[in-house]
C-alpha positions in Angstrom: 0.0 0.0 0.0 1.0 3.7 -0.7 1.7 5.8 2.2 0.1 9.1 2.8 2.7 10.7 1.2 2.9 8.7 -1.8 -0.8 9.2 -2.0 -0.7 13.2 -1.6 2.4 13.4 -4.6 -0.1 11.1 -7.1 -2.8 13.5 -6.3 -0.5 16.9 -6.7 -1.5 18.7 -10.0 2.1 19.5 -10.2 3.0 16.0 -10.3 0.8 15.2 -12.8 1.2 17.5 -15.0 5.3 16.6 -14.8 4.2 13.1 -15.7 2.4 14.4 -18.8 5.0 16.2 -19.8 7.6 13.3 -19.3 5.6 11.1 -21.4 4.9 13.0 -24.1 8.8 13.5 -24.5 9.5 9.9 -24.1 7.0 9.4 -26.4 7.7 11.6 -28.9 11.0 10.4 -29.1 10.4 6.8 -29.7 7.7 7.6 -32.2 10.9 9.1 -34.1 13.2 6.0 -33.4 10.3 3.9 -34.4 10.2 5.7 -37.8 13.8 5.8 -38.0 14.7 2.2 -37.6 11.5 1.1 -39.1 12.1 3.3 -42.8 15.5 2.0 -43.0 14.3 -1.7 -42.6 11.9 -0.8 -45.2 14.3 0.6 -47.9 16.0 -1.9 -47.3 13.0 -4.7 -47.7 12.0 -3.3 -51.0 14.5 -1.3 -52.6 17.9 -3.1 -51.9 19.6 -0.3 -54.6 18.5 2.7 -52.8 21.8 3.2 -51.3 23.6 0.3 -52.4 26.5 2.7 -54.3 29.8 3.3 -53.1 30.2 6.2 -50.9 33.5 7.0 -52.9 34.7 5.7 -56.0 36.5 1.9 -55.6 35.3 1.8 -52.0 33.4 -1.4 -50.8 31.6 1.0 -47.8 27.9 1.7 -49.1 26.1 4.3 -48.1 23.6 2.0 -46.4 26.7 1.8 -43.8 26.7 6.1 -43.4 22.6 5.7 -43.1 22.9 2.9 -40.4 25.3 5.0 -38.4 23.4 8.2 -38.4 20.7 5.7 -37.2 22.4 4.9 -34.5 23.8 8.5 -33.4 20.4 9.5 -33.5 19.3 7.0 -31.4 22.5 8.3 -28.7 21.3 11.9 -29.2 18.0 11.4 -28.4 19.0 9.8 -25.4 21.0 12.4 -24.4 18.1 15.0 -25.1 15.8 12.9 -22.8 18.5 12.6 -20.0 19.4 16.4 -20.2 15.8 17.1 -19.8 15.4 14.8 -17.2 18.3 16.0 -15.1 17.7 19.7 -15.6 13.8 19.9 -15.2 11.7 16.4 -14.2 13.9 15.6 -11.5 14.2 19.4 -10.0 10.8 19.6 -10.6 10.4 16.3 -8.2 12.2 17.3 -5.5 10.3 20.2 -5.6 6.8 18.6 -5.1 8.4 16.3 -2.8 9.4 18.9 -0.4 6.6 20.7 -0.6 4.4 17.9 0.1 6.2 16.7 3.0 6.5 20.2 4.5 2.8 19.7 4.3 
């Protein structure tokens, strides 16, 4: 069971709306990974020339490689939007509600 406090920070309109905000963020952000790692798996699936080429002339690296790496830093850059966020604002925000419903 949830203690009285637990039960007065659920309830805070301040906590909720940080909860809101937090999952529209997270879940904005995996909508774009989602699309991101879903499109290349279909260029891929149905048009294996699309970026088949040579990123330089007598090189054996496609560009497919380049795309799947720019996946994947965009995948670590998201990341690090969602943990800068959550450092700088959900968690001071937290503490905030915290205190102020203990003080209460």
């Amino acid at each position: 069971m949830a203690s009285e406090l637990t039960q007065r920070i659920l309830k805070n309109p301040n906590y909720q709306q940080l909860v809101k905000s937090r999952n529209a963020l997270g879940w904005g952000l995996t909508i774009v990974v989602l699309i991101a790692y879903y499109g290349f798996t279909l260029a891929v699936a149905f048009d294996k020339t699309l970026f088949s080429a040579p990123l330089m002339s007598g090189m054996v690296t496609t560009w497919w490689i380049l795309v799947g790496i720019g996946i994947i830093a965009l995948t670590i850059i998201l990341t690090a939007i969602y943990v800068r966020k959550a450092n700088r604002e959900y968690d001071r925000t937290l503490a905030k509600i915290i205190e102020e419903e203990v003080q209460s």
